[in-house]
C-alpha positions as CSV (number, residue, x, y, z in Angstrom):
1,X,-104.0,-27.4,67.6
2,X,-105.4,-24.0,66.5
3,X,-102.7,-21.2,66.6
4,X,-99.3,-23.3,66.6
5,X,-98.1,-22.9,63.1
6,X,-94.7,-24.4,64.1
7,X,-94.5,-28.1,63.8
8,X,-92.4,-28.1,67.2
9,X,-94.9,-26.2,69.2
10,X,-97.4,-29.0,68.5
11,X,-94.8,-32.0,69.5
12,X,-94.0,-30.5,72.4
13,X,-97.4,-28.7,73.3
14,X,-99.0,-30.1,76.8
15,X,-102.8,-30.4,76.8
16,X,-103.1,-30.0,80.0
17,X,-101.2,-26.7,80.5
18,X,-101.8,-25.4,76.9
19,X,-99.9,-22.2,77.4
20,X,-96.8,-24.5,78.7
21,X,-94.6,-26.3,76.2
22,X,-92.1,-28.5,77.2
23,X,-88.5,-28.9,75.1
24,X,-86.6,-31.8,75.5
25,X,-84.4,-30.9,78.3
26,X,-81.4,-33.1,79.4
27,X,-81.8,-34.8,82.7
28,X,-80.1,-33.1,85.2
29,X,-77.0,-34.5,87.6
30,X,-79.9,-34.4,90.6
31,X,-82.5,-36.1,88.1
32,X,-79.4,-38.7,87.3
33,X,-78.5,-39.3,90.7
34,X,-82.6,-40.0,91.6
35,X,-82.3,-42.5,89.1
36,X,-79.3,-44.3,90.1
37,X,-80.7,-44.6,93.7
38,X,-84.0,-46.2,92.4
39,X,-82.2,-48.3,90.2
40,X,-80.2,-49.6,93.1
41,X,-83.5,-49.8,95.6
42,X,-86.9,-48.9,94.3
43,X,-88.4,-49.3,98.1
44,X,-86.4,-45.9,99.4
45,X,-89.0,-44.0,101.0
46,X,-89.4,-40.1,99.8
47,X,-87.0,-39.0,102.5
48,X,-84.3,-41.7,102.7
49,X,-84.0,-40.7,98.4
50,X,-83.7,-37.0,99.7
51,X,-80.9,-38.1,101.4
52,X,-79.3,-39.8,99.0
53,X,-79.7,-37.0,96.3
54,X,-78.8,-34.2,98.9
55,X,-82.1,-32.6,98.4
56,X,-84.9,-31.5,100.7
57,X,-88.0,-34.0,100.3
58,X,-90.3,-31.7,98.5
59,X,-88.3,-31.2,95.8
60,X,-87.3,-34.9,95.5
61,X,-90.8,-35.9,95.5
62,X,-91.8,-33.3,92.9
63,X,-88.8,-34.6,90.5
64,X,-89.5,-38.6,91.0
65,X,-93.4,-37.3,90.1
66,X,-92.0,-35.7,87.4
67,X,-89.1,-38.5,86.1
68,X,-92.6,-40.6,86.1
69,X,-95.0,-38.8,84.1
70,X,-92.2,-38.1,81.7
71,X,-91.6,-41.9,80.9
72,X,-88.0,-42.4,82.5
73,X,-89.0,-44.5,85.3
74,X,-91.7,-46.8,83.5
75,X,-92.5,-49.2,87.1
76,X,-91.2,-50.1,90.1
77,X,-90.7,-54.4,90.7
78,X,-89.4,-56.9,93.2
79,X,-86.4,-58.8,92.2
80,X,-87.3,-62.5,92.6
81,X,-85.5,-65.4,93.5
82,X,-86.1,-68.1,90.0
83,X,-84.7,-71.1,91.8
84,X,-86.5,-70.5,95.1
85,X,-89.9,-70.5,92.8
86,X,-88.8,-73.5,91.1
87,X,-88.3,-71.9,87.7
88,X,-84.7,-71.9,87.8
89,X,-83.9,-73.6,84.1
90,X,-82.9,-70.8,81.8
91,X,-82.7,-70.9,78.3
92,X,-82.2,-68.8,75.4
93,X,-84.5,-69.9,72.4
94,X,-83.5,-68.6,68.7
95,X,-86.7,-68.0,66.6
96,X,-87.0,-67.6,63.0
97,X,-90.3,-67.5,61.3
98,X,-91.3,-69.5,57.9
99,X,-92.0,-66.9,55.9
100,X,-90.9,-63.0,56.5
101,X,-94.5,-61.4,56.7
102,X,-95.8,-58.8,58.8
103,X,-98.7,-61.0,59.7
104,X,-96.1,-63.8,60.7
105,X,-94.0,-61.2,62.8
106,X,-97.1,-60.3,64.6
107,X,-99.0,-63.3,65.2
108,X,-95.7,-64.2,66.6
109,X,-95.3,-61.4,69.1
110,X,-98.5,-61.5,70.2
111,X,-98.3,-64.9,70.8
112,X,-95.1,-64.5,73.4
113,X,-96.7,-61.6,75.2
114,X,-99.4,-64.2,76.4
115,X,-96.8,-66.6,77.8
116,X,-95.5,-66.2,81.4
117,X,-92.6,-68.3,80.6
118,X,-91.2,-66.1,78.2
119,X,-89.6,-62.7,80.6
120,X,-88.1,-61.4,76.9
121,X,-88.3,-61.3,73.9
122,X,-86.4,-59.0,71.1
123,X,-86.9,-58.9,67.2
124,X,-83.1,-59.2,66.3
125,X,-81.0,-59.1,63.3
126,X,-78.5,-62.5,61.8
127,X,-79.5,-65.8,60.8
128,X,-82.9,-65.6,63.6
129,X,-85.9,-63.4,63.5
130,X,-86.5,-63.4,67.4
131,X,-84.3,-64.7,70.7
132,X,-86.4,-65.3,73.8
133,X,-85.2,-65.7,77.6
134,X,-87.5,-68.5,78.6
135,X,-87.5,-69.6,82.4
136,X,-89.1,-73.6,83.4
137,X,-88.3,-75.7,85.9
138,X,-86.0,-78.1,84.3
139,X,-85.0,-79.3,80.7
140,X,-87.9,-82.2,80.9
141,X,-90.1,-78.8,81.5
142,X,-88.3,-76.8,78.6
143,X,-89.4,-79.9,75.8
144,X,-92.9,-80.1,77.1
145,X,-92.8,-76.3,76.6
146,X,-91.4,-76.4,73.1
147,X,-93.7,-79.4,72.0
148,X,-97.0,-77.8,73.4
149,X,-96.6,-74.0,73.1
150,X,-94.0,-73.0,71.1
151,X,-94.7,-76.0,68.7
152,X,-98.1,-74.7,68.3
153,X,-97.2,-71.3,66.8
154,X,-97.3,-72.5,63.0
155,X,-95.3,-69.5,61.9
156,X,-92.4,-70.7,63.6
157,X,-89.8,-72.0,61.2
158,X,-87.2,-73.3,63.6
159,X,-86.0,-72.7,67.0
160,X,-82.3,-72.9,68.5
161,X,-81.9,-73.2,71.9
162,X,-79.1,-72.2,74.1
163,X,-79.1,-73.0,78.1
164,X,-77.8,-71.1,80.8
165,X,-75.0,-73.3,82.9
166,X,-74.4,-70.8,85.4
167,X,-75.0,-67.0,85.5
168,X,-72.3,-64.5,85.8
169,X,-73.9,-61.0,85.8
170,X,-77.1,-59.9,85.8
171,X,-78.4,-56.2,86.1
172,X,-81.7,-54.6,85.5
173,X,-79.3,-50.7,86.3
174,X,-78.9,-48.8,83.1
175,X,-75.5,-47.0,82.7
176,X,-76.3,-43.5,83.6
């Protein structure tokens, strides 16, 4: 980056503007309150969030464009309905691996990106290396899924599972 001698004019340099550099400027109560609204309906159209906001659609649409390319809105998704798709059996699996490694950590979360039972998984801190939200059918479904894929990750040390008897909250908003 020929000419920027100051280490922050580099982090913050855009290549596709390169005399404009962007600092890390707080959100904005309009930019918060486009957020919230998504949060609460990703669907609004470009002038029902104008609205909302109490801004003219232009401006909304350039911010949302904006809140977008900068990384605070990351995708828009439908909320679905687990029981209605027969997936309704949650449990919460406790992971810890055999051996601390880096290759075991690894092998081990690239392993649960490729399953489409597992919706999460976190590297956590305690007595296990990993929980996972897992979603099957039914418990009969949950053992054939810890016999034939979880069992086949031979990193895996031991598993604790937890199930879910009944759910009491559960939001995708972030407190803004």
């Amino acid at each position: 980056m020929k000419g920027y001698n100051n280490p922050a004019e580099r982090i913050f340099f855009q290549p596709q503007n390169p005399i404009t550099f962007i600092m890390n400027e707080k959100l904005d109560k309009t930019d918060i309150a486009i957020l919230d609204e998504l949060q609460k309906n990703g669907r609004l159209t470009n002038k029902e969030l104008a609205a909302a906001v109490h801004l003219s659609p232009t401006p909304t649409f350039e911010r949302v464009k904006r809140l977008e390319r900068e990384g605070y809105i990351r995708k828009y998704v439908a909320v679905l309905d687990p029981d209605k798709l027969d997936c309704g059996f949650v449990a919460f699996c406790y992971l810890k691996m055999k051996q601390h490694s880096y290759e075991n950590a690894t092998r081990i979360m690239e392993a649960v990106k490729a399953i489409p039972e597992i919706v999460e998984c976190h590297n956590i801190s305690g007595d296990y290396d990993f929980i996972l939200k897992i979603y099957t059918k039914d418990m009969k479904s949950y053992q054939q899924f810890l016999l034939r894929i979880l069992g086949e990750i031979d990193c895996i040390g031991s598993l604790n599972s937890s199930f879910v008897l009944g759910e009491v909250k559960n939001e995708n908003r972030l407190p803004l």
